[in-house]
Structure formats: structure tokens, C-alpha cells
C-alpha positions in Angstrom: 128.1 148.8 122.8 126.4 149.3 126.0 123.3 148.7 126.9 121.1 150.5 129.8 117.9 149.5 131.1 115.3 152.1 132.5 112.0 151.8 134.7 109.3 153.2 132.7 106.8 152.8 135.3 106.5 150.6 138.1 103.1 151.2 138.4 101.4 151.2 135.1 97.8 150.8 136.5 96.8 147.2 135.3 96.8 144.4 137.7 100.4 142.5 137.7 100.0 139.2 135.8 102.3 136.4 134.4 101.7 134.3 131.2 100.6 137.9 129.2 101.5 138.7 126.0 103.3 141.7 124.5 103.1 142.5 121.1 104.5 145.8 119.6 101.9 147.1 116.8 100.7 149.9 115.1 102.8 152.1 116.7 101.9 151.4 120.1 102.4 148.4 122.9 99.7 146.0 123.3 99.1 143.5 126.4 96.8 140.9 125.9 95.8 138.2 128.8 97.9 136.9 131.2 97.3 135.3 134.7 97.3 136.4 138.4 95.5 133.8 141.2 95.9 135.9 144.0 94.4 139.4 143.0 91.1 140.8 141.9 91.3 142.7 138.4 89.0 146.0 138.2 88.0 144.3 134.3 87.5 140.6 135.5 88.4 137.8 137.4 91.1 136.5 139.0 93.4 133.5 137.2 93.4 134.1 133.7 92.0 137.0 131.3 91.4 138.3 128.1 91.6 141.9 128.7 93.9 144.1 126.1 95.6 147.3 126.9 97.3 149.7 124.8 100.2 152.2 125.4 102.3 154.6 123.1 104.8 155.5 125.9 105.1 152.4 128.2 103.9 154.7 131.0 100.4 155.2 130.7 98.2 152.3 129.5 94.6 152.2 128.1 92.3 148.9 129.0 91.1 149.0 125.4 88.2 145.6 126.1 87.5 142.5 126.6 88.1 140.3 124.0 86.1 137.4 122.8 88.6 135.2 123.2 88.7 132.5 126.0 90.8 133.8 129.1 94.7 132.3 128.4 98.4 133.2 129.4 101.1 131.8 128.0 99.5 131.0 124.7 100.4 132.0 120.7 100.3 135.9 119.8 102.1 137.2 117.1 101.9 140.4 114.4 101.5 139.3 111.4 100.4 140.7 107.9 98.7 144.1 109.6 96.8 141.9 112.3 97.6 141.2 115.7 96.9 137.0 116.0 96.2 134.7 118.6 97.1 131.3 118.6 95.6 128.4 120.5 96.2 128.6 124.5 97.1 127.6 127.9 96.2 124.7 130.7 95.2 127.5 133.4 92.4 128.1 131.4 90.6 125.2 131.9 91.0 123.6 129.0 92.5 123.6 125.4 92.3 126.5 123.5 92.6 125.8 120.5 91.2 128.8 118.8 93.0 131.2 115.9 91.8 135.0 116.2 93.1 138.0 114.6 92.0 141.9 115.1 93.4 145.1 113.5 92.5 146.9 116.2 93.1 145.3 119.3 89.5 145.5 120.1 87.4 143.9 116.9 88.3 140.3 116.8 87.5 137.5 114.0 87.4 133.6 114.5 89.5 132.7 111.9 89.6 128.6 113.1 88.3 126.7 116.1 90.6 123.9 115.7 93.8 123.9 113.7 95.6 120.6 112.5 97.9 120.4 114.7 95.4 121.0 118.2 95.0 120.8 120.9 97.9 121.1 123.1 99.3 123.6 125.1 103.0 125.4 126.2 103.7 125.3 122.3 106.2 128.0 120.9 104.5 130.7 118.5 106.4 132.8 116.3 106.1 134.8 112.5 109.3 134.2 109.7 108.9 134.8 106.1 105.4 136.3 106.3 103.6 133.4 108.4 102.5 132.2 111.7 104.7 128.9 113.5 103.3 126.4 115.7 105.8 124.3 116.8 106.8 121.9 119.9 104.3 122.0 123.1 102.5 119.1 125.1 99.4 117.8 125.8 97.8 115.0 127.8 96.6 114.2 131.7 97.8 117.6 132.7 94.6 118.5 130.9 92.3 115.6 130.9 92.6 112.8 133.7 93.7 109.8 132.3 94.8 111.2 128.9 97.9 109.8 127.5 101.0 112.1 127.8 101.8 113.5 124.4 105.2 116.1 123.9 105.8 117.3 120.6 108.9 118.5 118.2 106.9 118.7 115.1 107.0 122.3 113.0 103.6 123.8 111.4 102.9 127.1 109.4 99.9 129.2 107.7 99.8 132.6 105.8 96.1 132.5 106.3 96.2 131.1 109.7 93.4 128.4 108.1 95.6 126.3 105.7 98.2 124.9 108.2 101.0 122.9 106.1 103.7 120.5 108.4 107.3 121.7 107.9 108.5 118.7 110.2 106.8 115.6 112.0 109.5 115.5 114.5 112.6 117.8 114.1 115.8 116.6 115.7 115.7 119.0 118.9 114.0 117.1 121.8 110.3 117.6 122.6 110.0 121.0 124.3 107.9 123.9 125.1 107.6 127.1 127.5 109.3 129.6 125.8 107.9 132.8 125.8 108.9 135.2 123.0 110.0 134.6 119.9 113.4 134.9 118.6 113.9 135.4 114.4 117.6 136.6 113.0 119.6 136.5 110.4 117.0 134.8 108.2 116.7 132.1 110.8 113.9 130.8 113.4 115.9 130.0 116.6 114.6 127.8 119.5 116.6 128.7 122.6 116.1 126.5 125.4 113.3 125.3 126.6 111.4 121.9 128.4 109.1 119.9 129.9 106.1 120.6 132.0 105.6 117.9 134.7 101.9 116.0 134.5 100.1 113.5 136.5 101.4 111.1 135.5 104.8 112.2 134.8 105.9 114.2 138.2 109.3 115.5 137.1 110.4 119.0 134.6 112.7 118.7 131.6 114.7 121.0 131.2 117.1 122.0 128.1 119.7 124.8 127.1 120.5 123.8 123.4 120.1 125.9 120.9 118.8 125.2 117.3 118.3 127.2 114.2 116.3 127.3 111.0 115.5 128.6 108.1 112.3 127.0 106.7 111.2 124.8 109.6 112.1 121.7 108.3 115.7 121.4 108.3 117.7 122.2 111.5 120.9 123.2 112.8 122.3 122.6 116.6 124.4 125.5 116.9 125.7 124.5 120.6 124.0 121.3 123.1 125.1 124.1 126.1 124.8 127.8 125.5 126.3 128.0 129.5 123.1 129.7 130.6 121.7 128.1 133.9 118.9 126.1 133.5 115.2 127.5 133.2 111.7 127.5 131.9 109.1 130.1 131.3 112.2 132.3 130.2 111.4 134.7 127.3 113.5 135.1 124.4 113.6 138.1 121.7 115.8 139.4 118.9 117.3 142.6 119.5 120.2 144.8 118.1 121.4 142.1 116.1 121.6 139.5 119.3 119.7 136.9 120.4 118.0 137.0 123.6 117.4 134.8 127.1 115.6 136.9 129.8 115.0 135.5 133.5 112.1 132.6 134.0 111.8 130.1 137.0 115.3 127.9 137.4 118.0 127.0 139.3 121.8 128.0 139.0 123.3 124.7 138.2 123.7 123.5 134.3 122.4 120.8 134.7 119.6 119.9 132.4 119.0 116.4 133.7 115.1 115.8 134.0 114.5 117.1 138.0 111.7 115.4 139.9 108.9 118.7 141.1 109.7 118.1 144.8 113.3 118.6 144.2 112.4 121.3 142.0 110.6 123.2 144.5 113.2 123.0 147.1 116.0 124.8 144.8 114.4 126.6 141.6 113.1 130.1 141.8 112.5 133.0 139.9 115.4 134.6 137.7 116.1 137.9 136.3 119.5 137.1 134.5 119.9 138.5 131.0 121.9 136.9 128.1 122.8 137.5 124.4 124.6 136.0 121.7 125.5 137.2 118.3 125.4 134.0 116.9 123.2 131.2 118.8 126.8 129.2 120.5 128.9 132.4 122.6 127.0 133.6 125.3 127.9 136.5 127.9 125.6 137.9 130.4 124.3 141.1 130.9 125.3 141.8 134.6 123.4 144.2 137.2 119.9 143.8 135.6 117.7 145.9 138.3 114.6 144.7 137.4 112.9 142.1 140.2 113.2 138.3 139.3 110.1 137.2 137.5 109.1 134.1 134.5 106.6 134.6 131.7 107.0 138.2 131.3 105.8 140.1 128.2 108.5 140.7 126.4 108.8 142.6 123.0 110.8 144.8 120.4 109.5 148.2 120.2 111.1 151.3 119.1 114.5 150.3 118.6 114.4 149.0 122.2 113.7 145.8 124.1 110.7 145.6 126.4 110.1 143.7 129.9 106.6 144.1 131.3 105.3 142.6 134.7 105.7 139.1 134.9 105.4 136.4 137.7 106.7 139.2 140.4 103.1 140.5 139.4 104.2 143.8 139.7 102.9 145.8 137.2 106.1 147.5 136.1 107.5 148.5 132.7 110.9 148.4 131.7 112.7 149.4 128.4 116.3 148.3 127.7 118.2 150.7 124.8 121.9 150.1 123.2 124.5 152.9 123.8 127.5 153.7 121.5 130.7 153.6 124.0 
């Protein structure tokens, strides 16, 4: 098999953003939110948003509104039961977000809950297995709210309705974790693939991990490998794709080691990747060399026509790129 990535656009007429989500749905892509500090958007301001745009080619997109929806990035979107669903949010918005939505359209949206069970918090990983939504993992505390204790959580939650939430797990055995974009479901299994720690106030130092755990109803897990060889990261994205898992770049450095790593230290050697891995089974990794895509975290990344999407990202360029499998 060979796989071959191609630039769809590198100009695809929104401003570049980090934190957004990409959905595929209805036939088309959606784009919903995101961040950007340092640039002016034509539909709002600058930092985070809640505009949503729609495209059928990955070359030309439609701004389709504004939702009603708090501005977020890195925050809980899914597709699930005909409706596109998002799910809580992000610290650059402010403050929690701890609001459910869901919309058929992209553009009519319905409150479905202000304030699920397991709110607020923030950098949890959202994904959809066996016909529901997951909440699981994320952290909360004085990176929010001065003075709030510093809560991280490993505990698993799920809804069909997204308004009964039932607890799968108080505290599943993978270490507390969040920052994972994406969402990676095979072979019958949810998988969490990496992940960490966002420093606080009162915590100044990053966690970083590259285990890798499966499961098949959230309450019961399985550490397929405590190394999958990747170099560390966080904000990576991860998908399911031609019967592989998934790692795309995110903001790291190219040691292995996953020791906690004070933010000065950080700052001096991390930076942005664009390093691609797979694995057909969660524990054998191999790279997939020569991406040409710019280094970038929090992309929007998605599965879309038999073909695995990368859109913009922390470059905050606004390109579009579309990787496809080849028979040798």
C-alpha cells in the first residue's frame, strides 16, 4: 500500500486557525470554530470563534454562519445519529463551556444541555462508538479560575441523547490525560493514543504520554504498548483510516522521553511537528516519511471520502490537504 498526500488548496479563503474542528457530514466537510490571536477574521474577532463553513470539494468553502454557540477551539464535536454535536469547550474562551448542541444543518442549532454531569473542564477527548457521544479524560482548575484546585481526570462518560450521561469508568487505569484532537475508533474498539497534561498556575510543568490503550465499552481497558516509539507530543490529532490508526504532527520535541517537562524547558526545545504515524494494531508503529505539509498542532482532521483530511492548523495557514491509499 502507498499512500500519497495532495494540497487541495493552500488558500481556501477562511482565516488560518488552530483548535477548529473538522467533521465530515452529509456529504460535505464542515469546519467549526477554532482560534487565531494574531489575525482579524472578515466574520468576527480575533482568538476564538464560532463560525462554520462547509465544502464538498476541499477547495472552495462556504461560511455557512455564526453559530449560537460560545466561541471555542479545541473542544468536543462529533457526528452522531444524523446531527453534527458539540460538546462542552475550551480555556481560550474565557471560561468553561460546558454546553451540548446539535444541528442538522450546520447552521440551525439546539441547546440540548447547559451542564452535563461530568462539567466543567476542559482539553477532554470527544469521540462517538456504538451509536453514542464519549466524554472522557480532560482537566480543570486554576488554569481557569484563580485559586481553583487543580483537578485531571481519567474517568469515561456516554449519552445517546447527549442529556442522559451514564459513567462507564470513575478512573480508568491510563493516567489522567487530555489534548488529543480527533478521534480514533477501530476494530470495534475506542483507542486513546497519547496524550498529557496542560501546565496551570499552580502546576508550571506539561505531562506528556505515548501509551496506548483500547476499549471496547469504556469501562474495561487494555494497554496495548506503554511506548508506541513516537516522539513525544501534545495537541496531536489522531484518526482511523484504511484500517490503521493514526498520530498526525502537534507541538513536541524529538526525544521519547515522557517524563513531566517544566514550561521553560519546554519552550526552549518543543516545537511544532508534522510527522505522520500508523499502526495496524495500537503496539507496531512505522512512520510515514516526507509528509509535505508545514508543521502545525490542533489541526482539523477528519475521514472523508475514503481519504484522510488535514486542514490548517497552528501554522494558521489556511491550507487543505487530502491523504489517499494507493495499490502498489
Amino acid at each position: 500500500m502507498k499512500y500519497i498526500w495532495e494540497c487541495l488548496t493552500r488558500d481556501a479563503g477562511f482565516i488560518g486557525r488552530d483548535g477548529a474542528a473538522l467533521v465530515s457530514f452529509d456529504g460535505a466537510l464542515y469546519m467549526l470554530g477554532g482560534w487565531n490571536s494574531t489575525r482579524k477574521d472578515l466574520y468576527g474577532p480575533a482568538a476564538t470563534n464560532n463560525e462554520v463553513w462547509r465544502s464538498t470539494d476541499g477547495i472552495a468553502w462556504e461560511y455557512l454562519c455564526s453559530a449560537p454557540w460560545a466561541p471555542r477551539h479545541t473542544y468536543g464535536c462529533v457526528v452522531c445519529g444524523g446531527m453534527i454535536w458539540i460538546v462542552g469547550g475550551d480555556c481560550n474562551a474565557g471560561s468553561y463551556t460546558t454546553d451540548i448542541w446539535k444541528s442538522p444543518d450546520g447552521v440551525n442549532w439546539e441547546l440540548v444541555m447547559e451542564c452535563p454531569p461530568w462539567g466543567p473542564r476542559v482539553l477532554h477527548h470527544t469521540l462517538v462508538h456504538d451509536g453514542k457521544i464519549w466524554v472522557m479524560g480532560g482537566q480543570s482548575g486554576s488554569m481557569m479560575i484563580k485559586g481553583e484546585p487543580d483537578m485531571f481526570y481519567n474517568d469515561v462518560w456516554y449519552s445517546d441523547d447527549g442529556i442522559n450521561w451514564k459513567l462507564a469508568c470513575a478512573h480508568a487505569p491510563w493516567p489522567e490525560r487530555g489534548m488529543i484532537g480527533g478521534s480514533a475508533v477501530l476494530n470495534g474498539k475506542m483507542w486513546i493514543l497519547g496524550g498529557g497534561l496542560y501546565d496551570t498556575p499552580e502546576r508550571s510543568y506539561r505531562q506528556f504520554y505515548t501509551d496506548i490503550w483500547s476499549s471496547a465499552n469504556g469501562a474495561e481497558w487494555e494497554l496495548e504498548t506503554r511506548d508506541a516509539g513516537w516522539p513525544v507530543r501534545q495537541y496531536h490529532d489522531v484518526a482511523a483510516f484504511d484500517g490503521r490508526l493514526w498520530v498526525l504532527a502537534g507541538y513536541g520535541a524529538d526525544e521519547y522521553d515522557t517524563r513531566a517537562v517544566p514550561v521553560g524547558d519546554m519552550l526552549a526545545r518543543y516545537k511544532n511537528r508534522n510527522d505522520v504515524w500508523h499502526s495496524t494494531d495500537g503496539r507496531n508503529w512505522a512512520e510515514l516519511t516526507n509528509t509535505p505539509w508545514a508543521p502545525r498542532h490542533a489541526s482539523g482532521v477528519c475521514v472523508h471520502n475514503n481519504a484522510l483530511w488535514v486542514v490548517s492548523g497552528n501554522n494558521f495557514d489556511a491550507d487543505v490537504w487530502r491523504l489517499s491509499s494507493r495499490d502498489l
